[in-house]
One Martini backbone bead per residue (centre of mass of N, CA, C, O) as a GRO file, in nm:
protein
   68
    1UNK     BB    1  11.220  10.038  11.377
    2UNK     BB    2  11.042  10.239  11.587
    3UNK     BB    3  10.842  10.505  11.536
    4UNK     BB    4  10.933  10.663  11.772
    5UNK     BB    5  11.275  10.610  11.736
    6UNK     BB    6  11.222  10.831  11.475
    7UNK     BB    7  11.075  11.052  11.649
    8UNK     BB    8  11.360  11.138  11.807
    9UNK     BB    9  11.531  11.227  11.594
   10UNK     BB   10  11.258  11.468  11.561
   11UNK     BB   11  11.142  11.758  11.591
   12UNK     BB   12  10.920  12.015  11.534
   13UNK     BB   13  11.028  12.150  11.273
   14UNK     BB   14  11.056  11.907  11.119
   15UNK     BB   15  10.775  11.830  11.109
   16UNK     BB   16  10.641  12.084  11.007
   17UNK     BB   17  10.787  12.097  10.733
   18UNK     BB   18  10.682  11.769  10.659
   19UNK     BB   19  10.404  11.883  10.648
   20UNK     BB   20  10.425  12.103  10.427
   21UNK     BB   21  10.563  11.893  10.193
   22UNK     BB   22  10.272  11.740  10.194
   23UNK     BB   23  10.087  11.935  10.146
   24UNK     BB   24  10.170  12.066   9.889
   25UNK     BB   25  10.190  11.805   9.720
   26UNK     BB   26   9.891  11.675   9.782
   27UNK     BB   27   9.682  11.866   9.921
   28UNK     BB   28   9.395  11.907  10.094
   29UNK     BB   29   9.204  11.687   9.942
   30UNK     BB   30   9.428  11.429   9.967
   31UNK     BB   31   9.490  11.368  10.251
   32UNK     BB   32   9.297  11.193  10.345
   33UNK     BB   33   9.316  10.989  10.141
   34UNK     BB   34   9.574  10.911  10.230
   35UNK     BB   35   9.572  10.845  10.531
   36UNK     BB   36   9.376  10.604  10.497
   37UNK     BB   37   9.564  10.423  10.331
   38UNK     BB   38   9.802  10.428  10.560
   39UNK     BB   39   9.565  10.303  10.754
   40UNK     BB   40   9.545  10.061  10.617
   41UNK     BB   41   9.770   9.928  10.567
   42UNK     BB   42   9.887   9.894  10.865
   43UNK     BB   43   9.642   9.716  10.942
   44UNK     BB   44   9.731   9.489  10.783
   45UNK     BB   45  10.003   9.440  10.859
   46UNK     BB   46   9.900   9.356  11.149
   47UNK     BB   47   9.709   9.119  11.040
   48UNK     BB   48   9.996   8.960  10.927
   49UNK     BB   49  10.158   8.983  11.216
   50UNK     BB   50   9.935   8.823  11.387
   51UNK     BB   51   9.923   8.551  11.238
   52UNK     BB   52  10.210   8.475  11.219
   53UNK     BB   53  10.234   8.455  11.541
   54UNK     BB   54  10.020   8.254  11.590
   55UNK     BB   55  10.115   8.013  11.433
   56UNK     BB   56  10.444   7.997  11.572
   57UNK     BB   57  10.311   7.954  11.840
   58UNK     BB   58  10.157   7.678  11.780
   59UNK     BB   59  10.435   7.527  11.645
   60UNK     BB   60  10.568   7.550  11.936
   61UNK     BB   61  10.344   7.357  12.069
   62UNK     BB   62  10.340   7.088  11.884
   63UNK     BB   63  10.643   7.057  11.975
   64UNK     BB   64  10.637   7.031  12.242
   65UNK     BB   65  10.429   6.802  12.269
   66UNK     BB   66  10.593   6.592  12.117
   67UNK     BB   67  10.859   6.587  12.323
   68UNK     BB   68  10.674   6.405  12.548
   0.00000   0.00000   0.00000
């Protein structure tokens, strides 16, 4: 499922709800840093399906030069 159609779900009321239960979890001091790793995270996740796509188009490259 893709992150748009997950923010579908919800409204702002329920965002704001979970900001507030964020923020209070983590406290002020701790939620950058909690978001640094969340966006470091997202980054490597998208540069290993970026790699595994780009092997699997090679290989699909491959495979059709051998059948000419």
């Amino acid at each position: 499922m893709k992150f748009t159609m997950l923010l579908a779900f919800f409204g702002g009321y329920e965002l704001i709800a979970v900001g507030l239960i964020i923020l209070l979890l983590f406290g002020g001091k701790k939620l950058p840093e909690l978001m640094k790793g969340l966006g470091k995270g997202i980054r490597e996740f998208n540069n290993a399906k970026a790699n595994i796509e780009g092997e699997l188009k090679e290989s699909m490259k491959d495979i059709e030069s051998n059948k000419k």
